[in-house]
C-alpha positions in Angstrom: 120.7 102.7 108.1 117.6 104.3 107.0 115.3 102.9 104.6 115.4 104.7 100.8 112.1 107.2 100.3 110.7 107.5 97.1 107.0 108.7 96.2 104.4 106.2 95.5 102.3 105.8 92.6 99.2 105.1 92.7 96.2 104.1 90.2 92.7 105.3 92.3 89.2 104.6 90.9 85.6 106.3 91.0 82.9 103.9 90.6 79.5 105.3 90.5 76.5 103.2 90.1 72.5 104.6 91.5 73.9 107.6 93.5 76.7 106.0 95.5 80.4 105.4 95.1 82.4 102.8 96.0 85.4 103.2 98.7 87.7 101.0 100.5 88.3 100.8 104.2 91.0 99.5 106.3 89.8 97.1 108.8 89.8 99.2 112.1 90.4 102.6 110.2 88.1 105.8 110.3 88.7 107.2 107.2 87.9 105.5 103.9 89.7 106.1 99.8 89.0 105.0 96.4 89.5 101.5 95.8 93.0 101.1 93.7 96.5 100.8 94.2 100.1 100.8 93.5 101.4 100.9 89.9 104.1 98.2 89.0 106.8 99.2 86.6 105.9 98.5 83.0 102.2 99.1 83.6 100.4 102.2 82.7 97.5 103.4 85.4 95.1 102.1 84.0 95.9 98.3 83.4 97.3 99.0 87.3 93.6 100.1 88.5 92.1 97.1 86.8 94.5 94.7 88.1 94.4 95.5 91.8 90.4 95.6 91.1 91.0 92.1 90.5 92.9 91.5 93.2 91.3 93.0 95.7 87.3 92.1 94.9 87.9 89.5 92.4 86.0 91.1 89.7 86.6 92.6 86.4 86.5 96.0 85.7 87.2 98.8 83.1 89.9 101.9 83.9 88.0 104.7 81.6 89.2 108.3 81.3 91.7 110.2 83.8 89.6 112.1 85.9 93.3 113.8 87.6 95.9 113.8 89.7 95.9 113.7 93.4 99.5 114.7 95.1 99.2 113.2 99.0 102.1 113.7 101.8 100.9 112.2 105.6 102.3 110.4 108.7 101.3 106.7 108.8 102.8 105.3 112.3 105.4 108.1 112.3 106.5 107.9 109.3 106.3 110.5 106.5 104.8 108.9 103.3 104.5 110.6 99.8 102.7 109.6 96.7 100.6 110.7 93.3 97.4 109.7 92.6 96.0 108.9 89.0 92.4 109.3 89.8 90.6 107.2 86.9 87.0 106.9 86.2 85.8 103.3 86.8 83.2 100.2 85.9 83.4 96.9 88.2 80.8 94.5 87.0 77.6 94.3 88.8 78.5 91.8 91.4 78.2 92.2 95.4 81.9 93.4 96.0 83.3 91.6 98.3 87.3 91.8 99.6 89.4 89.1 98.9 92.0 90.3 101.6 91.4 90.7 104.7 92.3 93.7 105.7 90.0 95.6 103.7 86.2 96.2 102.9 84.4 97.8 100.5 81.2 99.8 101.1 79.1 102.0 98.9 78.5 105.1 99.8 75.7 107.5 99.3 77.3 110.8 97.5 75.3 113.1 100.1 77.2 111.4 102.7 80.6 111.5 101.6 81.3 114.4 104.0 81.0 111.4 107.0 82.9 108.7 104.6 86.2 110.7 105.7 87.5 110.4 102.3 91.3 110.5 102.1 93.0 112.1 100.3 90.4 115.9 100.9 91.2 116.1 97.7 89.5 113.3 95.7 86.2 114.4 97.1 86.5 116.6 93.6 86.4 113.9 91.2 83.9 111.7 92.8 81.2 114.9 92.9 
C-alpha cells in the first residue's frame, strides 16, 4: 500500500544582517535554503517560522512581513515531493547561530555569492535580493 501524498507547507525565512543572509545546509548536501520549516495545524506561518527558529538555533526571532510564495515539486531519493513556501522576512537575535540538530548547519552568506550557495528552491533567490 502506498503511502498518502499531500503538499507540504512550509514557513521560510530571510535574515539579512551586514550584506549576508542566513541559509541552512544539510550535513553532506550541496545545495543550501532558507532556514524554516513545516507549519503545524493551528499555527499561522509566522508563529511556525519563529518556532522552528527556536528549534533549530535556539534563539528568538521575529517572523515580519510576507515577502511571497514559493510553489516547489522535486525528487528526494526517488520520490516525488511537493510543497508551498511562505517566504517571510526575518530577525534572529544577534547571537552566533549555531544548530541544535545535527543534521544541519547554518552559514551566512555573502549576497554576491548566492549564485555558489545553490539556493533551493531557484526561486527564493527573488526575495532574498
Amino acid at each position: 500500500m502506498s503511502e498518502e501524498k499531500h503538499i507540504e507547507t512550509i514557513a521560510r525565512g530571510v535574515c539579512v544582517k551586514d550584506g549576508k543572509v542566513l541559509l541552512c545546509q544539510a550535513k553532506g548536501a550541496t545545495s543550501t535554503y532558507l532556514p524554516g520549516g513545516h507549519i503545524e495545524f493551528g499555527e499561522t506561518g509566522a508563529e511556525a517560522l519563529v518556532r522552528e527558529v527556536k528549534e533549530e538555533t535556539g534563539l528568538d526571532s521575529r517572523a515580519g512581513k510576507l515577502k511571497g510564495v514559493v510553489e516547489n515539486s522535486f525528487l528526494q531519493h526517488g520520490e516525488r515531493h511537493c510543497e508551498i513556501n511562505l517566504v517571510y522576512a526575518l530577525e534572529i537575535d544577534d547571537a552566533p547561530v549555531v544548530a541544535q540538530e545535527a543534521w544541519i548547519g547554518f552559514k551566512w552568506c555573502a549576497l554576491s555569492e548566492l549564485e555558489a550557495a545553490n539556493v533551493l528552491p531557484r526561486d527564493m533567490l527573488d526575495f532574498i535580493r
